[in-house]
C-alpha positions in Angstrom: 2.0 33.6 29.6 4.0 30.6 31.2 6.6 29.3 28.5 5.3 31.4 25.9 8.8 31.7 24.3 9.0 27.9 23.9 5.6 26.6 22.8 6.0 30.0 20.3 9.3 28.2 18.9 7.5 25.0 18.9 5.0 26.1 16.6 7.2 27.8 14.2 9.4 24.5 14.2 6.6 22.3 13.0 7.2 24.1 9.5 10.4 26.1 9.8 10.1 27.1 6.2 7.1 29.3 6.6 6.0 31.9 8.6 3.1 33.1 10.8 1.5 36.7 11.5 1.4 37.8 15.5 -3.0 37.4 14.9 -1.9 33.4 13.2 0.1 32.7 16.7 -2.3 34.0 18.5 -4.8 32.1 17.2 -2.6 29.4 17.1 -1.6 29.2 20.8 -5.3 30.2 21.9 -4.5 33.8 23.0 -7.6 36.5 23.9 -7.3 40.1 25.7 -4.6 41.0 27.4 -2.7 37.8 26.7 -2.6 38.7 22.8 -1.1 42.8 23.4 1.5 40.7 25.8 2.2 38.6 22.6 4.2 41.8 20.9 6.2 42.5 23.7 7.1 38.7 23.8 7.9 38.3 20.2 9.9 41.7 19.9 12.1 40.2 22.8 13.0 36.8 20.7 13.3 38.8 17.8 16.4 40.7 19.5 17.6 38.0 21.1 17.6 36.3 17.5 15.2 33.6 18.1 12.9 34.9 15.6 13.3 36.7 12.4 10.5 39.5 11.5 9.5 39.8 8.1 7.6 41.7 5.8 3.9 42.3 6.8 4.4 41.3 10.8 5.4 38.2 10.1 8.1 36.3 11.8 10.0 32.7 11.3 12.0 30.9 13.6 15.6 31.3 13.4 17.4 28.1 11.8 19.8 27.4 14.3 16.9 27.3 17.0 14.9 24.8 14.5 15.0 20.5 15.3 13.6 19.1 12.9 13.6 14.7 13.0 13.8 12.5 10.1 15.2 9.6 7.7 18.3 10.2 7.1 19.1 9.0 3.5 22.3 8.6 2.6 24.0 9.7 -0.9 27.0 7.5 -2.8 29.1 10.9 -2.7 29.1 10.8 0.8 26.7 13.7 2.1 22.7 12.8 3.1 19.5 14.4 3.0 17.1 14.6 6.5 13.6 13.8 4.8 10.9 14.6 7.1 7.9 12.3 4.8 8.0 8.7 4.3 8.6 10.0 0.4 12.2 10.7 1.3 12.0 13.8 -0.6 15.3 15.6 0.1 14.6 18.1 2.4 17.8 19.2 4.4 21.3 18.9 2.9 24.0 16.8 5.6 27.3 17.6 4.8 30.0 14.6 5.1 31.4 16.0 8.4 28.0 16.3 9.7 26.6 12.9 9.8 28.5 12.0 12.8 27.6 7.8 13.6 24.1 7.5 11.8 23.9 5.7 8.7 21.3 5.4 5.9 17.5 5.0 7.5 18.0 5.9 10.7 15.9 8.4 12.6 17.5 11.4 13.4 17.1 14.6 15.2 19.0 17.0 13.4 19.6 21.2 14.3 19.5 23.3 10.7 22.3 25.5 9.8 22.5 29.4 9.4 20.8 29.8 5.5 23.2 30.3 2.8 21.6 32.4 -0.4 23.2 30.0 -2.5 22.4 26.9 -1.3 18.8 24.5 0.0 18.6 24.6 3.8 21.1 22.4 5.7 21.4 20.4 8.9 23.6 18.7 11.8 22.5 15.5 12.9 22.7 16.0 16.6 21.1 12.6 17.9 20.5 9.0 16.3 16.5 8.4 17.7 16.3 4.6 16.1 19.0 2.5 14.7 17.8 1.1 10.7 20.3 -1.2 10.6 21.1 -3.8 13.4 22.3 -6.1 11.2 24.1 -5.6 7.7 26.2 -7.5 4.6 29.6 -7.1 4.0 33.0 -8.7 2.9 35.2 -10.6 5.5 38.6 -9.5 5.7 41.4 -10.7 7.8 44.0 -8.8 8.3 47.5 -8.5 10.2 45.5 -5.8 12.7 42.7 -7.6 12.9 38.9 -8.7 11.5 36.7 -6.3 9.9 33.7 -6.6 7.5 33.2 -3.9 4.7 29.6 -3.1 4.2 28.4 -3.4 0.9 26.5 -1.5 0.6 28.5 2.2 0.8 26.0 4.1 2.3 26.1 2.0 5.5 29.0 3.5 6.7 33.0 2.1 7.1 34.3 -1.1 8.2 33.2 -2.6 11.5 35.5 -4.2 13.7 35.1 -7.8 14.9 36.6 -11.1 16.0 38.4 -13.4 14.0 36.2 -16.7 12.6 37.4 -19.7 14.2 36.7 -22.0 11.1 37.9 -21.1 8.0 35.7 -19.1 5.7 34.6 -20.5 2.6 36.3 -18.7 -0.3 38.2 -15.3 -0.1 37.2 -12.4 1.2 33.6 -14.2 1.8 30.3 -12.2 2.3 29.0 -12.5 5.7 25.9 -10.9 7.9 27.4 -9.3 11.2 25.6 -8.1 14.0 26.4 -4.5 15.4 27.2 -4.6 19.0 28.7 -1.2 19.6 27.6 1.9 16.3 30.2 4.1 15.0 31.0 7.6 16.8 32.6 10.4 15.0 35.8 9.1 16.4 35.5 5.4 17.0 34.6 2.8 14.4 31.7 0.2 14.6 32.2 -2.9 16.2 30.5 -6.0 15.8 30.2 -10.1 15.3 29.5 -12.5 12.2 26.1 -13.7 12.7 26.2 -16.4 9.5 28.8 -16.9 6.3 26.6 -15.8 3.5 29.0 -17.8 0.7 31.8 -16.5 -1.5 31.6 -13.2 -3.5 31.6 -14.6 -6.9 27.8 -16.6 -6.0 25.2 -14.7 -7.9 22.9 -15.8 -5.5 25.0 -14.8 -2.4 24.5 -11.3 -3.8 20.7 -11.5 -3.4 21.0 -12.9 -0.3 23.4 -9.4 1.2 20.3 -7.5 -0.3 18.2 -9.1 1.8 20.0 -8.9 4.3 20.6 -4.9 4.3 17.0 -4.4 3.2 15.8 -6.5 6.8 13.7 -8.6 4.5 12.6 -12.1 5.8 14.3 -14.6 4.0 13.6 -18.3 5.2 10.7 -19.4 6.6 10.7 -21.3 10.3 10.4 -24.9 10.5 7.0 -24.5 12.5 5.6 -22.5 9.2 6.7 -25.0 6.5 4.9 -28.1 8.9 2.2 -25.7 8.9 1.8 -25.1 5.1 2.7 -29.2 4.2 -0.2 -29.7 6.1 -2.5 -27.6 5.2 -1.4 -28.5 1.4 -2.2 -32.3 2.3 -5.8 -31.7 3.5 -6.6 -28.1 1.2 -10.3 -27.5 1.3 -10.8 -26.1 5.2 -14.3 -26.2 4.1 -17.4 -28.0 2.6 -16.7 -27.4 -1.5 -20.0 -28.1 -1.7 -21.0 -24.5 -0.3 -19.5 -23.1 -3.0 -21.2 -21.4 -6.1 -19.8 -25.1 -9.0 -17.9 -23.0 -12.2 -16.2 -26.1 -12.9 -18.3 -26.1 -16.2 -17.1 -23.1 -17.0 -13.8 -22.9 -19.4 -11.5 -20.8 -17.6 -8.1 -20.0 -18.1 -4.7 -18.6 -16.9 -2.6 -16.1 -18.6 0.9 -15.8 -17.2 4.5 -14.9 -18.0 6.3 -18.0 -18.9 8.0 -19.0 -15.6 5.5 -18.2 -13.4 4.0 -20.6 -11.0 2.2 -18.8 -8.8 -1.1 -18.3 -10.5 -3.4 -16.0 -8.9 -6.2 -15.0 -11.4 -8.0 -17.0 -13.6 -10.4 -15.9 -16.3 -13.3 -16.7 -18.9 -15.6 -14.1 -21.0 -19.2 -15.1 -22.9 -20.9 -13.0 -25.6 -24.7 -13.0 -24.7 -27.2 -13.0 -27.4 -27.7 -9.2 -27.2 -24.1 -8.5 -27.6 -23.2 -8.2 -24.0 -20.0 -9.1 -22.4 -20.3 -11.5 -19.4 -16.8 -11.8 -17.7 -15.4 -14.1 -14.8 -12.3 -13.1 -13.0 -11.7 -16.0 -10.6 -9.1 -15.5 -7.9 -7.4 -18.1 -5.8 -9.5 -18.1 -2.4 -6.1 -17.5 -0.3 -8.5 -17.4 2.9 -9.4 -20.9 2.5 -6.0 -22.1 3.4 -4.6 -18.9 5.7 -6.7 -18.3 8.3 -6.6 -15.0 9.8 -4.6 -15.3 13.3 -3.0 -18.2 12.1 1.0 -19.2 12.3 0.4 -18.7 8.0 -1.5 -15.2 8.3 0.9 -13.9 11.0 4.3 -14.8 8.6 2.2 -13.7 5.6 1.4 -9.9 7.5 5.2 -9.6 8.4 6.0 -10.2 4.7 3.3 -8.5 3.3 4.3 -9.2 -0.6 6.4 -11.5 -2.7 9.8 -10.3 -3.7 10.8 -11.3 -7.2 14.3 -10.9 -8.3 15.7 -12.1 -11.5 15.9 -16.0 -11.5 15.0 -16.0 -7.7 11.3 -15.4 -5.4 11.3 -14.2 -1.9 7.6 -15.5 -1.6 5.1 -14.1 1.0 3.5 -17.9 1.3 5.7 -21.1 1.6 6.1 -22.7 -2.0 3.4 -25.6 -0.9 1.2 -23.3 -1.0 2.4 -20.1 -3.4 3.3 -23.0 -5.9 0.8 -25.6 -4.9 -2.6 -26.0 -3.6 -3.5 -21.8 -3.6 -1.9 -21.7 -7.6 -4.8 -22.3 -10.1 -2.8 -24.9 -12.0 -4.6 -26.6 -14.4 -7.2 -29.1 -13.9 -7.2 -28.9 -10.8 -9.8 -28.1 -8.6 -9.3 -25.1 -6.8 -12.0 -22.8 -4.4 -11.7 -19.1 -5.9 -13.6 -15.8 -5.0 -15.3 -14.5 -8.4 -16.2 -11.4 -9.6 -18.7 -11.9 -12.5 -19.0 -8.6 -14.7 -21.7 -8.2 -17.1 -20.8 -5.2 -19.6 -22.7 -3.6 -22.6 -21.2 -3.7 -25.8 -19.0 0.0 -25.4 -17.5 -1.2 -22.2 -19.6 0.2 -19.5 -20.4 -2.2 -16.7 -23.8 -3.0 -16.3 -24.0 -5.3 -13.5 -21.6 -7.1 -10.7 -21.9 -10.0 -8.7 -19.5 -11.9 -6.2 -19.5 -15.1 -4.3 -17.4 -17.8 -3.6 -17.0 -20.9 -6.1 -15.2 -23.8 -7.6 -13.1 -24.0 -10.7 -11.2 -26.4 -12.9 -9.1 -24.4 -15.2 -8.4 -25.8 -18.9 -5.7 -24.0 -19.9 -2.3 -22.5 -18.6 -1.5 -19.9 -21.7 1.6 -17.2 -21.6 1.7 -13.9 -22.4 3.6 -14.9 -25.6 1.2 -17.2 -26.7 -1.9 -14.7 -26.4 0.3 -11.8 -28.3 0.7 -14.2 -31.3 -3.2 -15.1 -31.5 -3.9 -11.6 -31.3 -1.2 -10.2 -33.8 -2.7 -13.5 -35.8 0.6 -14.7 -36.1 -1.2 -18.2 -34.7 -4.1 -19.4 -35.2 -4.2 -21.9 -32.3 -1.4 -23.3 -30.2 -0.5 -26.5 -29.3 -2.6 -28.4 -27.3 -5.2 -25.3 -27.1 -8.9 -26.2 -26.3 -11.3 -24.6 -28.9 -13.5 -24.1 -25.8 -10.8 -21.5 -24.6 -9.4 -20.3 -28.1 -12.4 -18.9 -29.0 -12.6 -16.3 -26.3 -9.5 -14.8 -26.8 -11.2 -12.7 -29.5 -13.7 -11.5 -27.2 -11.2 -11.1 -24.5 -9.1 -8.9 -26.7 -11.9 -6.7 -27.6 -13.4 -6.3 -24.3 -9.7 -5.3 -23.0 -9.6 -2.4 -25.5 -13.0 -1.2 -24.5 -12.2 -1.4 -21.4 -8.5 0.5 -22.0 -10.6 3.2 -24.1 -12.9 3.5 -20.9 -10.6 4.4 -18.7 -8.5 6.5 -21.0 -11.7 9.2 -21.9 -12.1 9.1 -17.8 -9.1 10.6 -17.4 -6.7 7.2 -16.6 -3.0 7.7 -17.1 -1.2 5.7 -19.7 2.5 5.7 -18.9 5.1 4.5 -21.4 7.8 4.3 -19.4 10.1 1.2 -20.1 11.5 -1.2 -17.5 14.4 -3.6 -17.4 13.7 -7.7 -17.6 17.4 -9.3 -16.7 18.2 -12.9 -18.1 20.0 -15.1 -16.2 22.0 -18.5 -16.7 21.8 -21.3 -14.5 24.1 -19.9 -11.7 21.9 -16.8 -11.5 24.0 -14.6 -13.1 22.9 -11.9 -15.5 23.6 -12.8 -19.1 21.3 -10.6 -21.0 19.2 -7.3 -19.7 16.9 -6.2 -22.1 13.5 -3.8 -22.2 10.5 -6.0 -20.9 7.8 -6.6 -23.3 4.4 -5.4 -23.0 2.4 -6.6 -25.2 -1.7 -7.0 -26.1 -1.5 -10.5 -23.7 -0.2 -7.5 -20.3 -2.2 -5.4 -21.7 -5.7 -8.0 -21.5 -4.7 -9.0 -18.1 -4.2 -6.1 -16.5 -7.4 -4.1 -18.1 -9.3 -7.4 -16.6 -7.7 -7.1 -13.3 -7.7 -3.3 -12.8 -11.7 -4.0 -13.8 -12.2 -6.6 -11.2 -10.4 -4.7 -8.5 -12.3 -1.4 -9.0 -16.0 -3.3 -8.7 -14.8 -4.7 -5.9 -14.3 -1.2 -4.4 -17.7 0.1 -5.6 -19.2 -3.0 -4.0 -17.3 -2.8 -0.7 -17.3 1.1 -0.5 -21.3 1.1 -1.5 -22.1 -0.7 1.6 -20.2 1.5 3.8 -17.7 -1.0 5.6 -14.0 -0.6 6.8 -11.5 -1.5 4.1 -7.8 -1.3 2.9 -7.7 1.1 -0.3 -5.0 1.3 -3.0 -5.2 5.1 -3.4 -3.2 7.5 -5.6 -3.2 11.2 -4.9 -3.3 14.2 -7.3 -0.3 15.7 -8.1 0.9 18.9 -6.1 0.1 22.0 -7.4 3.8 23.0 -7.5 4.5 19.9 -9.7 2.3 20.6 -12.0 3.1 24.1 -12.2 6.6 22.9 -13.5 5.2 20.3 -15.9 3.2 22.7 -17.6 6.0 25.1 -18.3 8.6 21.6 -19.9 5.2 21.2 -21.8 5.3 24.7 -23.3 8.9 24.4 -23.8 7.9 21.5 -26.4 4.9 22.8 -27.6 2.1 21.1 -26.1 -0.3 22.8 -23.1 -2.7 21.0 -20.7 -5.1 23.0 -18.5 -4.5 22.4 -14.4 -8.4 22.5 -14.0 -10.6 19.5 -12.7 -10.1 17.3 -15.9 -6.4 17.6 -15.0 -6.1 13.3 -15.5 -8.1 13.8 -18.8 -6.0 16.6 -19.8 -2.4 14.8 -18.9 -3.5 11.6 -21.2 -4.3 14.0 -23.8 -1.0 15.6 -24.1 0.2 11.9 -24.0 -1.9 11.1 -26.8 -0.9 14.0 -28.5 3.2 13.3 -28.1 3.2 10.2 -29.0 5.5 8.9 -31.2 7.3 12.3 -31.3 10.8 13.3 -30.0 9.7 14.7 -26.7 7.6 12.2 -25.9 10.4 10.1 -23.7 10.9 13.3 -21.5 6.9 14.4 -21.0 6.9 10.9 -19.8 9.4 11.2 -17.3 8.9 14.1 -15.9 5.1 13.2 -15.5 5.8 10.2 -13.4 8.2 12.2 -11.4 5.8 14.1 -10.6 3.0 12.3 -9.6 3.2 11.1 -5.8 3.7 7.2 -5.2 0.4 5.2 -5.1 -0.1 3.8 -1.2 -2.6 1.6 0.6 -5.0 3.2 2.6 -8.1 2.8 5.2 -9.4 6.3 4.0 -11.0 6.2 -0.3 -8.9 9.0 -1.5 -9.2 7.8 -5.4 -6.7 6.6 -8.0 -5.7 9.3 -9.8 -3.3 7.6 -12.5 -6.7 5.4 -12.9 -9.4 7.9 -12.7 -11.0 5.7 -10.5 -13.0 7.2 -7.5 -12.4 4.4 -5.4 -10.1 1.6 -6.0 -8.7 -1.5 -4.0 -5.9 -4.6 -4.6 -8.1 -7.8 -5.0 -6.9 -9.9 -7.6 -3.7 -11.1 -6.1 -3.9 -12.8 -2.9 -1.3 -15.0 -2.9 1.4 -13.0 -3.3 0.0 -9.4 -2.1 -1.2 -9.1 1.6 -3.7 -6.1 1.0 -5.7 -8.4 -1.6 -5.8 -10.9 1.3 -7.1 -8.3 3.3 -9.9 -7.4 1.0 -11.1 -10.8 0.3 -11.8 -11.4 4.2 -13.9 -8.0 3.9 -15.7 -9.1 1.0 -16.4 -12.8 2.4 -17.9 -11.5 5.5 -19.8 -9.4 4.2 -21.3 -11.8 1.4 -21.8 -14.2 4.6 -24.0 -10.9 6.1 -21.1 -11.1 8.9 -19.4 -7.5 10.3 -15.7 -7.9 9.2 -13.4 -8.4 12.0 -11.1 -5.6 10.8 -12.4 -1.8 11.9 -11.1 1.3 10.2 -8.0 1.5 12.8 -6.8 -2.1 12.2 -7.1 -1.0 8.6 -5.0 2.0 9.0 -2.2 0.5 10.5 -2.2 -2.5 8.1 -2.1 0.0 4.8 1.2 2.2 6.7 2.3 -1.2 6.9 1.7 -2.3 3.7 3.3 0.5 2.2 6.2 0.2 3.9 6.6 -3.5 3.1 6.1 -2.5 -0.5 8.8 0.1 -0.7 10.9 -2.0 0.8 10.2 -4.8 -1.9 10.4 -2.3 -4.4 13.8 -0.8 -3.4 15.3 -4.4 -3.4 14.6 -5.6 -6.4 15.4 -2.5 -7.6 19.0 -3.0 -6.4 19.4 -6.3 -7.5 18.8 -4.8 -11.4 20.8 -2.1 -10.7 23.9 -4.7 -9.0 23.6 -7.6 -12.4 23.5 -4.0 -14.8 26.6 -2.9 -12.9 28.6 -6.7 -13.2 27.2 -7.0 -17.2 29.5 -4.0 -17.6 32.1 -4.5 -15.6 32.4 -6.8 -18.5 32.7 -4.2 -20.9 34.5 -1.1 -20.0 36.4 -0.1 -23.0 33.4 -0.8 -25.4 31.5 1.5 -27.3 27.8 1.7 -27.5 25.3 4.3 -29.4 22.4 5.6 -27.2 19.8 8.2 -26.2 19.9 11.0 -23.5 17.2 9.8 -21.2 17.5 12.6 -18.4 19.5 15.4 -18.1 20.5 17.2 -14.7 23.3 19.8 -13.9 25.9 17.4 -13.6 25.7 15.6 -16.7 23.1 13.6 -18.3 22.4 10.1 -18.3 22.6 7.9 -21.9 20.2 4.8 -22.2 21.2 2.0 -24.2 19.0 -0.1 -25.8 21.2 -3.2 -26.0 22.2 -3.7 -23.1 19.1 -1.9 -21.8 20.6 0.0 -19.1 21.4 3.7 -18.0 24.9 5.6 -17.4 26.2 8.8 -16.7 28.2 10.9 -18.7 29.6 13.7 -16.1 29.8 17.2 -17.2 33.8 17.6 -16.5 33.5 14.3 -19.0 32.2 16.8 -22.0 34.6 18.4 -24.8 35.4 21.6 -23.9 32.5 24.7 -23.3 31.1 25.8 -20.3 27.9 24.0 -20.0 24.5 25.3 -18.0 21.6 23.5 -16.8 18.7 25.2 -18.1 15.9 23.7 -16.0 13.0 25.0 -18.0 14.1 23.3 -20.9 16.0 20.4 -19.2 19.2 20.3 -21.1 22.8 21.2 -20.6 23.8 24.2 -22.7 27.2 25.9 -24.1 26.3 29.4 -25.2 29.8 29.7 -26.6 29.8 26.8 -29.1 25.8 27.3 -29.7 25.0 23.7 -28.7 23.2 21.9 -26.2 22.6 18.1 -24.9 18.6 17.0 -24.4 16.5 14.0 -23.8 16.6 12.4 -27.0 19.3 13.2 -28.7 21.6 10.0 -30.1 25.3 9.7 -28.7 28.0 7.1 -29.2 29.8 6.3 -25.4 32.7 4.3 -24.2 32.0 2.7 -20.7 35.2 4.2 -18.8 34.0 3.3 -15.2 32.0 1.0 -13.0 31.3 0.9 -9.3 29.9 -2.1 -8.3 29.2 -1.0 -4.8 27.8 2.3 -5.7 26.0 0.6 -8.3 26.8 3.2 -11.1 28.3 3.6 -14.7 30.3 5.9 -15.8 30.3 6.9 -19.7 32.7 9.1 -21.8 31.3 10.9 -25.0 32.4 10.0 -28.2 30.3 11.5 -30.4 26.9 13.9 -30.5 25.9 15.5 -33.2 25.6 19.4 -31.8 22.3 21.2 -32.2 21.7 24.6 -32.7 20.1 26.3 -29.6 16.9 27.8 -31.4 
């Protein structure tokens, strides 16, 4: 019974939140015979020497202030942090100010919880910083009478750090520079540190993109070593015999993009056969061809792993000669793709698959825009449109919505959640924001795509071989628990059973075009884990897909890189050179590069909302309550399109309550409550440009009587 007491405590800190029986630690530690009636003496010790606590039914928890527990540490605008111990960064342990000693946002920390409060989550010290986030960080120069410093930017990375004067003059005042940290902040000592690189002047739109990448440790440039690599490989393109290749050039294929793209990954053409059946071709830019795996291009591509797209400005995983050159089906020119050819009967189901390697010549470059008007018959044919590839867009059209109603009855997940598109003028600086469009031409594309990338997985998974998945879990049962109870509160129900995905859409179905239907959104995708790449077929969930993989973007996706070197070998009758544990480091990878991505751009929308209304405070604007939470609720305008928050100390009198089952803030007193949904008028009285937030005042609401 050799350190009993601590390999006891070590269990019970894995999950200091639950408990375990005496028989469960027993079991647990491997005890038998006399080892297990020498178990009660040892746990009635620690319990009175408060190391344990004993509950009902023999069952005992670790005492918090004995509990480690190690995490992200994810820092708040207020000031406080959270210790999340998943890579979901799901706020697990409350950090009060005073308690977050030197560490900053990201880092990994070991951290000792704090004596329970009834009234209050669990809370925690950080004790120890285990690995720095940040090494590296943007932030304003300012030279003062007692010296250099550099403000982050960024609030959550902590105060000013201390370093030595530039030699040459800055460009600009107060310019925005990278420094290096040298020495990290203690609870009683500031950071110190040196410029690395002047970034440019404050007022540069694109200097502000630049910071971001900067905080986020996104690679920015590419080496001089990588571009000679990718002008080369873009002067001689074909690294192999084109002749090997199944010849589509005959074939009328096209490209349907957003209307600055240039990056075209996915090329497509569709043929009615005599009996009525569909055969489609989704050709995709043979990436492989031109980045070899091991290569100088494949090594900078895997660090990457995804393109970065901000408004007016691409942080591309490939250099531009080949992102925007030689990989980029542009038309007419020839181009080596990977194919999936779909045949499919005439209600959608597919009834055969094949894929192989080929040439193309594509005919047409068409935008979004241009599709949407053919389809809403707005335009019979564009300009300069071949009839060759005008008259599939019927057929496209129709086999996109069989394919949408497919994947609906299965239990797929249609979302209508709206996101932001910002316009910019020529400096890079945000002149418009307003709600994206998705229209029938995103709609086509994507019910092609998601169709080519799911075969794909069958075909791969079918013949057993190692592969990266795109997986999406189902919700937890606690999550759903809580959805079902908003969804009573607004007069729908859904059944938790097997045919969960089936039942969801059908409650989306049901609300649509109703009030509610904004907030059953919401809360849905709230509570539905993030999709992740994967070496283990877990299914898609939001798809209702049983197995389901990223192939149809290669150039600017690593994953779909990743897939296409499965799928080549294994056309070639060769054993991929990936095995299931390269796989499963490459999807944690991958899903790390994508959050990171994600988060990013993310910022950058949030930053040009924030300096559009900087523009504006004063103004008035009429909106709707998108969310609500017991602190105020936030109002989303439709022009701009953008979110703020009107705080509850910002409301007219009452003493408002958060009722969470109905997720609005209510006044008993006057009888009235705020929802999701209800129209408001606003003044903008407040924006932070570092906290990236905006502050609204009420100006009118017309009250509603709680029913």
């Amino acid at each position: 019974m050799e350190n009993i007491d601590s390999k006891i405590l070590e269990l019970l800190r894995i999950s200091p939140q639950r408990s375990l029986s005496r028989r469960d630690l027993a079991a647990r530690l491997g005890l038998k015979g006399q080892q297990r009636k020498q178990l009660t003496a040892v746990l009635k010790r620690m319990v009175r020497r408060r190391q344990l606590i004993l509950l009902r039914g023999d069952r005992y928890r670790v005492k918090e202030s004995y509990v480690r527990v190690e995490g992200t540490l994810s820092m708040h605008p207020r000031g406080f942090a959270f210790v999340c111990t998943d890579e979901t960064r799901s706020a697990d342990w409350y950090v009060a100010p005073q308690h977050i000693g030197g560490a900053m946002d990201g880092d990994l920390v070991r951290a000792r919880l704090l004596p329970r409060r009834s009234d209050r989550k669990g809370a925690a010290r950080v004790e120890q910083v285990l690995h720095r986030a940040h090494t590296t960080l943007a932030g304003r120069y300012l030279l003062r009478a007692d010296g250099a410093r550099v403000e982050p930017l960024n609030p959550a990375l902590g105060e000013a750090i201390l370093v030595s004067a530039l030699k040459e003059g800055p460009v600009g005042e107060s310019p925005i520079v990278e420094v290096r940290i040298t020495d990290y902040a203690t609870a009683n000592r500031p950071a110190r540190g040196r410029v690395v690189q002047v970034l440019g002047p404050q007022d540069d739109p694109l200097v502000d993109i630049r910071a971001i990448i900067t905080d986020r440790h996104l690679p920015a440039d590419f080496s001089a070593n990588v571009l000679a690599e990718a002008r080369r490989i873009a002067a001689q393109p074909f690294a192999e015999d084109i002749s090997e290749r199944v010849d589509l050039q005959a074939i009328p294929v096209m490209t349907i993009d957003g209307e600055t793209a240039q990056d075209f990954d996915d090329a497509v053409a569709v043929r009615q056969e005599a009996d009525g059946q569909i055969r489609l071709w989704v050709c995709i830019a043979d990436v492989d061809s031109y980045v070899r795996q091991g290569s100088l291009l494949d090594t900078v591509a895997k660090e990457r792993g995804t393109s970065v797209y901000f408004p007016g400005f691409c942080l591309p995983m490939l250099p531009e000669e080949l992102s925007h050159g030689v990989c980029s089906l542009m038309p007419d020119q020839l181009r080596p793709v990977m194919v999936a050819e779909l045949l499919f009967d005439q209600s959608g189901a597919q009834l055969d698959g094949r894929f192989y390697p080929a040439s193309i010549r594509s005919r047409a470059r068409l935008t979004y825009t241009q599709v949407a008007r053919v389809a809403q018959q707005a335009d019979d044919s564009p300009a300069g449109m071949p009839d060759e590839v005008m008259s599939q867009l019927p057929i496209l059209l129709a086999l996109s919505n069989l394919l949408k109603k497919k994947r609906f009855e299965r239990g797929g997940l249609d979302l209508e959640i709206p996101e932001a598109e910002v316009m910019v003028d020529d400096r890079g600086a945000a002149r418009q924001i307003r709600q994206a469009e998705r229209n029938e031409a995103h709609q086509l594309i994507e019910s092609l795509m998601l169709a080519a990338n799911e075969a794909v997985a069958r075909f791969l998974t079918d013949r057993g071989v190692p592969m990266i998945y795109r997986i999406h879990e189902r919700p937890k049962p606690d999550k759903i628990v809580d959805l079902q109870k908003l969804a009573k509160e607004c007069g729908y129900s859904f059944s938790a059973g097997r045919q969960l995905a089936t039942e969801l859409q059908q409650m989306l179905s049901a609300v649509d075009g109703h009030a509610e239907s904004r907030l059953l959104n919401q809360q849905l995708l709230r509570s539905l884990p993030q999709a992740v790449y994967s070496a283990e077929n877990l299914g898609h969930f939001g798809l209702g897909a049983n197995c389901y993989c990223h192939f149809t973007s290669p150039i600017r996706r690593y994953p779909d890189l990743l897939v296409h070197r499965v799928l080549k070998a294994i056309l070639a009758q060769r054993c991929p050179s990936y095995d299931s544990e390269a796989f499963k480091s490459l999807a944690e990878q991958a899903s790390r590069q994508e959050r990171r991505a994600v988060e990013a751009e993310r910022e950058v929308v949030d930053l040009r909302r924030c300096q559009l209304m900087e523009q504006r405070i004063g103004e008035e604007f009429v909106g709707l309550i998108a969310s609500v939470a017991e602190f105020g609720f936030f109002v989303e305008l439709h022009q701009p399109f953008l979110q703020g928050l009107v705080h509850i100390s910002r409301l007219p009198g009452g003493d408002y309550r958060f009722d969470p089952g109905k997720f609005c803030l209510v006044d008993h007193h006057r009888r009235s409550f705020f929802r999701v949904g209800d129209r408001v008028r606003v003044r903008v009285v407040k924006v932070d440009i570092g906290k990236r937030t905006i502050d609204f005042a009420l100006v009118d609401h017309e009250a509603k009587p709680i029913v």
